[in-house]
C-alpha positions as CSV (number, residue, x, y, z in Angstrom):
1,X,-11.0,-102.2,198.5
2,X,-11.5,-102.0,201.9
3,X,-14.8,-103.6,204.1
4,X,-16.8,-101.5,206.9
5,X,-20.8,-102.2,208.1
6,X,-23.1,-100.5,206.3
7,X,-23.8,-98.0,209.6
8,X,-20.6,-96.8,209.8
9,X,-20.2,-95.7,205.8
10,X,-23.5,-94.1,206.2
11,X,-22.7,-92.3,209.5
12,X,-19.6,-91.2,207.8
13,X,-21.0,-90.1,204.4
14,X,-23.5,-88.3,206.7
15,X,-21.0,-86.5,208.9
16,X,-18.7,-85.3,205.8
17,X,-21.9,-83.9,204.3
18,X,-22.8,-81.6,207.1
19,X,-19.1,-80.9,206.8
20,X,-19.2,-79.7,203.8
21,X,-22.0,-77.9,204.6
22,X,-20.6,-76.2,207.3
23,X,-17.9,-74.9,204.8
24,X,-20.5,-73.8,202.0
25,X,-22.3,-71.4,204.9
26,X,-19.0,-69.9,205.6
27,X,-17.9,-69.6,201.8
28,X,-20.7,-69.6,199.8
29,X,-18.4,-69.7,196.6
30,X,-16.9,-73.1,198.2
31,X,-18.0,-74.9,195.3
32,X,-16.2,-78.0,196.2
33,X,-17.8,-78.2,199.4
34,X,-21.2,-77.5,197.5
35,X,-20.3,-80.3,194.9
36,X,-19.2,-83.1,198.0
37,X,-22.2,-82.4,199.4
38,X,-24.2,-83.1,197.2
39,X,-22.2,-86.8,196.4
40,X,-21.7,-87.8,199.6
41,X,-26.2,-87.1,199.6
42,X,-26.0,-89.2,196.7
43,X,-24.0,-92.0,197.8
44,X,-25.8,-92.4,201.1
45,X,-28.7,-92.4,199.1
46,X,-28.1,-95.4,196.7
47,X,-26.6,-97.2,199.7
48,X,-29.9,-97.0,201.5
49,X,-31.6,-98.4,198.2
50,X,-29.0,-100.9,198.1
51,X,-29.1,-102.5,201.3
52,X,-31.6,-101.3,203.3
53,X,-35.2,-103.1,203.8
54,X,-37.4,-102.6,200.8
55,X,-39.9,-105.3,199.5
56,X,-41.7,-107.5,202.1
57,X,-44.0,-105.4,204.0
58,X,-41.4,-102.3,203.1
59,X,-43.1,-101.6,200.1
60,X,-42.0,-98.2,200.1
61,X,-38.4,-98.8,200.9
62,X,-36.2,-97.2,203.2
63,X,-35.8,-93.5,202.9
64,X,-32.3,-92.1,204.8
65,X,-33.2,-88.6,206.2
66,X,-30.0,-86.4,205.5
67,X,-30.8,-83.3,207.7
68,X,-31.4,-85.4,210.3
69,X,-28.6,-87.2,210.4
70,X,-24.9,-87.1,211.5
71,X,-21.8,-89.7,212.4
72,X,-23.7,-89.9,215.8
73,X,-27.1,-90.7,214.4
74,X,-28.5,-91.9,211.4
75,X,-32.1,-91.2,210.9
76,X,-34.5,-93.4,208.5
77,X,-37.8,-93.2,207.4
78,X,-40.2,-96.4,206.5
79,X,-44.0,-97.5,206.3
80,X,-44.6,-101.1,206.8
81,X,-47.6,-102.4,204.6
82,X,-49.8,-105.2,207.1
83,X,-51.6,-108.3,205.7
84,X,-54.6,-109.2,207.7
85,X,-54.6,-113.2,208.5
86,X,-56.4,-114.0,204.6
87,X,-53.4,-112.6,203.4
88,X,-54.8,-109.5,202.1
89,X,-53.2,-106.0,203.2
90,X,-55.0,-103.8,205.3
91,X,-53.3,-101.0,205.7
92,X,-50.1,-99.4,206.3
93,X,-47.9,-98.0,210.2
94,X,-45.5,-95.8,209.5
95,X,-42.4,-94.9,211.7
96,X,-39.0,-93.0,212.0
97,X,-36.1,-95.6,212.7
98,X,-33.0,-93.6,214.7
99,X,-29.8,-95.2,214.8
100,X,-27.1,-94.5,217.6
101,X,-23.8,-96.1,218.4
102,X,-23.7,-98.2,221.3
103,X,-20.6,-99.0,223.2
104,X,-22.5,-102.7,224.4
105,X,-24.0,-103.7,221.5
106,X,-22.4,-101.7,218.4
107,X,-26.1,-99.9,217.5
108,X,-28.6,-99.4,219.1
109,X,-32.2,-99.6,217.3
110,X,-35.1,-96.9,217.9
111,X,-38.7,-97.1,216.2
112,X,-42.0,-94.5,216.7
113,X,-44.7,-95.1,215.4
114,X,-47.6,-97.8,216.1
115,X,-46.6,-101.2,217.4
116,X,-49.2,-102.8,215.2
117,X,-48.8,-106.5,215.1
118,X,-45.5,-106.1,216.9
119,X,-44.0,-104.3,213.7
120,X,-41.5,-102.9,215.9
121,X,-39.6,-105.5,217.0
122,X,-39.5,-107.0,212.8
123,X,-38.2,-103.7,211.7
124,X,-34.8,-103.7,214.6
125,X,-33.9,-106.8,213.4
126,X,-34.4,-105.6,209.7
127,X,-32.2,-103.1,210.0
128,X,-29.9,-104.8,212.7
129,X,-28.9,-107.2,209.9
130,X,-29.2,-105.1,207.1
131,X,-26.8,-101.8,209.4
132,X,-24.2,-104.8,209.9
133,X,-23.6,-105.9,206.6
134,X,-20.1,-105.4,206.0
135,X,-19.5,-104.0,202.4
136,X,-16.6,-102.3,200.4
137,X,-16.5,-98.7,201.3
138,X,-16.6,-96.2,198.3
139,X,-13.5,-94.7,197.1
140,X,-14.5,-90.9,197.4
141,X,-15.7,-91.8,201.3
């Protein structure tokens, strides 16, 4: 089995879904293009579960936003949970994470949202690490 970083599986999972989406709105009776859809949805959806941030502050997980992304852009959801400095939480930021390939520095790392507690800066290099694992692409991809 072949090895690629996680961002590049994801960006091409989410470019062959919008693919095959382009081919279901021109043949709605496509239904392999409806069916490959739908897996390569799945897939990216288990590998976001799989190896990106959840636990730690990301109580919620990661969430990859399909219909907003593509192989130019991949497009992630996440709240971060705070602790105050007793170690109690005390309240949550949330923020939309958009990745985009980067001809310096392979990806390139956007986060909205409040900077509470400098979040902003933990969550890049969350996902830095997490978008640069290198694991063994799926078959179907």
């Amino acid at each position: 089995m072949r090895k690629a970083k996680l961002y590049r599986v994801l960006a091409g999972m989410c470019d062959a879904r919008r693919t095959c989406e382009d081919r279901l709105a021109r043949d709605v009776s496509n239904v392999l293009a409806a069916q490959w859809a739908i897996d390569h949805g799945i897939a990216a959806r288990a590998l976001t579960r799989e190896y990106m941030p959840s636990g730690g502050g990301f109580d919620d997980g990661t969430t990859l936003m399909p219909d907003a992304s593509t192989g130019e852009l991949l497009v992630f959801h996440v709240s971060f949970h705070h602790m105050d400095d007793n170690g109690s939480y005390d309240g949550w930021t949330s923020h939309e994470v958009k990745v985009k390939a980067s001809l310096a520095a392979e990806i390139d790392v956007s986060i909205s949202g409040e900077n509470r507690n400098e979040i902003k800066d933990h969550i890049s290099e969350c996902f830095q690490e997490a978008l640069r694992t290198e694991i063994d692409v799926p078959r179907r991809v």
